[in-house]
C-alpha positions as CSV (number, residue, x, y, z in Angstrom):
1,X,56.9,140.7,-124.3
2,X,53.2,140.0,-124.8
3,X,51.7,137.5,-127.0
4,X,48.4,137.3,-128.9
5,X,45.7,134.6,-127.4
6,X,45.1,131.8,-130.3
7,X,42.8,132.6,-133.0
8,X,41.4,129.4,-132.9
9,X,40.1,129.3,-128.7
10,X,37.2,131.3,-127.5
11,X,37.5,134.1,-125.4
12,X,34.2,134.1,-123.4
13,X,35.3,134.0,-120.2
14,X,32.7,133.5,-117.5
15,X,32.5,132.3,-113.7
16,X,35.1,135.3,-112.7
17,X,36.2,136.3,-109.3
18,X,38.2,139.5,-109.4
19,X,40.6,140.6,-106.0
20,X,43.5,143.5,-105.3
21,X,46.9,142.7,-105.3
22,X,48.7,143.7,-102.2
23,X,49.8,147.4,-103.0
24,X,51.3,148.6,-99.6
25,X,54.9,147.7,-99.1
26,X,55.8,147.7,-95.1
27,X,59.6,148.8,-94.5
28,X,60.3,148.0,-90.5
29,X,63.6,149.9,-89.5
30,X,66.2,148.9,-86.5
31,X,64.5,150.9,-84.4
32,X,61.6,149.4,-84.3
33,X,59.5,152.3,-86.2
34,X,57.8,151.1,-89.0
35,X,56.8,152.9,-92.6
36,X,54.5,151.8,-95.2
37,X,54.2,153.4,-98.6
38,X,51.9,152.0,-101.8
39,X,53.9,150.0,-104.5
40,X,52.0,151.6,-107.5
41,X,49.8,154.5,-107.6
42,X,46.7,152.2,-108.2
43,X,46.3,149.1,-107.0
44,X,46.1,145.8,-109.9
45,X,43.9,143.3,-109.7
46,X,44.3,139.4,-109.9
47,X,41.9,137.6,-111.9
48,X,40.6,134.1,-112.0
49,X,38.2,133.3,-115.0
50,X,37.3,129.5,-116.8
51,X,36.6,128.8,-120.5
52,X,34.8,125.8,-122.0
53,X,36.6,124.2,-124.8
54,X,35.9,121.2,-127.0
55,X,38.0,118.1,-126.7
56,X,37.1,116.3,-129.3
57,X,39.9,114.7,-132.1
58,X,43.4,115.7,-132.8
59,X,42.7,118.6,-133.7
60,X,40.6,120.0,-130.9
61,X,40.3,123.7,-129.0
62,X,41.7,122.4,-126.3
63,X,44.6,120.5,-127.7
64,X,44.9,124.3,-129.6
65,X,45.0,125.8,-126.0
66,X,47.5,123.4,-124.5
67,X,49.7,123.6,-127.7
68,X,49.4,127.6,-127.1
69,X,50.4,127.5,-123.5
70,X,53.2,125.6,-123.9
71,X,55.3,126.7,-127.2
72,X,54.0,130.4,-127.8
73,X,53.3,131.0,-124.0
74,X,56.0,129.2,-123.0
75,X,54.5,127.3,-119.9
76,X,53.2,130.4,-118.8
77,X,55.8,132.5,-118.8
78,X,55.2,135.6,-121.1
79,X,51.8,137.5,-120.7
80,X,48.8,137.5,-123.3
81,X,46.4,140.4,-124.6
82,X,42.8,139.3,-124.0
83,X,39.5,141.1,-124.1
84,X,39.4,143.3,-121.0
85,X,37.7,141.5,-117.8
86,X,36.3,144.6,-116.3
87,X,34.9,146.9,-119.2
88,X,35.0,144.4,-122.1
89,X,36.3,147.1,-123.8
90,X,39.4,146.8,-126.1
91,X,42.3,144.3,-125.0
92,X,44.1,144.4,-121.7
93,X,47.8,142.4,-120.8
94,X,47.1,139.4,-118.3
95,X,50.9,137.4,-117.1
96,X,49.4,134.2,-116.3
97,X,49.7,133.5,-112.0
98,X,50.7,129.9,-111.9
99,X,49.4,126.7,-114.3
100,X,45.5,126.2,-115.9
101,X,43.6,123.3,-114.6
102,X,41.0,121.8,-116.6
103,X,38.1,119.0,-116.0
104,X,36.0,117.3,-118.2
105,X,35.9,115.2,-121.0
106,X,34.3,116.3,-124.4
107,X,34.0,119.7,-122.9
108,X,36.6,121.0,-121.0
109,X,36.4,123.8,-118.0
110,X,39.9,125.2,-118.5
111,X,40.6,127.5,-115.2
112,X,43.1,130.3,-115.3
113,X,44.6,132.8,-112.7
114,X,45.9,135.9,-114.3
115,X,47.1,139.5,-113.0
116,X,47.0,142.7,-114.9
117,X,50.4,144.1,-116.3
């Protein structure tokens, strides 16, 4: 189940570095022969992109974020639909690849690793 990104925090995502999963599975028998075979017919790529976000008062992008990630997102645990990386074309499903990290005060870098669905 995939959830919408909030309304409320920017999607301009900038600073990206984009990288292939590993798509060949390796299967070594008793023998000592070994087979490898691709896992999907086109390799997915991982995704790690940061967004700057206000932090100012209660009711601040960031807080919106945070409050996002961990009730509708549930810690990171269901995917999101966000603007497509690579063609910025339409919206693509991302499943979030461990926590954010953010730094900064008023404006925060929020850093996110995500893979495509």
């Amino acid at each position: 189940m995939a959830v919408a990104w909030h309304p409320d925090v920017n999607k301009k995502a900038y600073g990206m570095d984009t990288a292939p999963m590993e798509n060949v599975e390796r299967v070594e028998f008793e023998s000592g022969k070994a087979r490898t075979f691709l896992k999907n017919t086109a390799a997915k790529k991982t995704h790690s992109f940061m967004l700057k976000m206000d932090d100012v008062g209660d009711n601040s992008e960031y807080k919106k974020f945070v409050a996002w990630w961990e009730y509708t997102l549930l810690g990171g645990s269901l995917s999101f639909y966000f603007p497509d990386l690579i063609t910025h074309d339409g919206y693509t499903e991302y499943r979030p690849i461990g926590t954010y990290s953010a730094t900064g005060q008023k404006w925060k870098e929020v850093s996110i690793t995500v893979e495509e669905m």
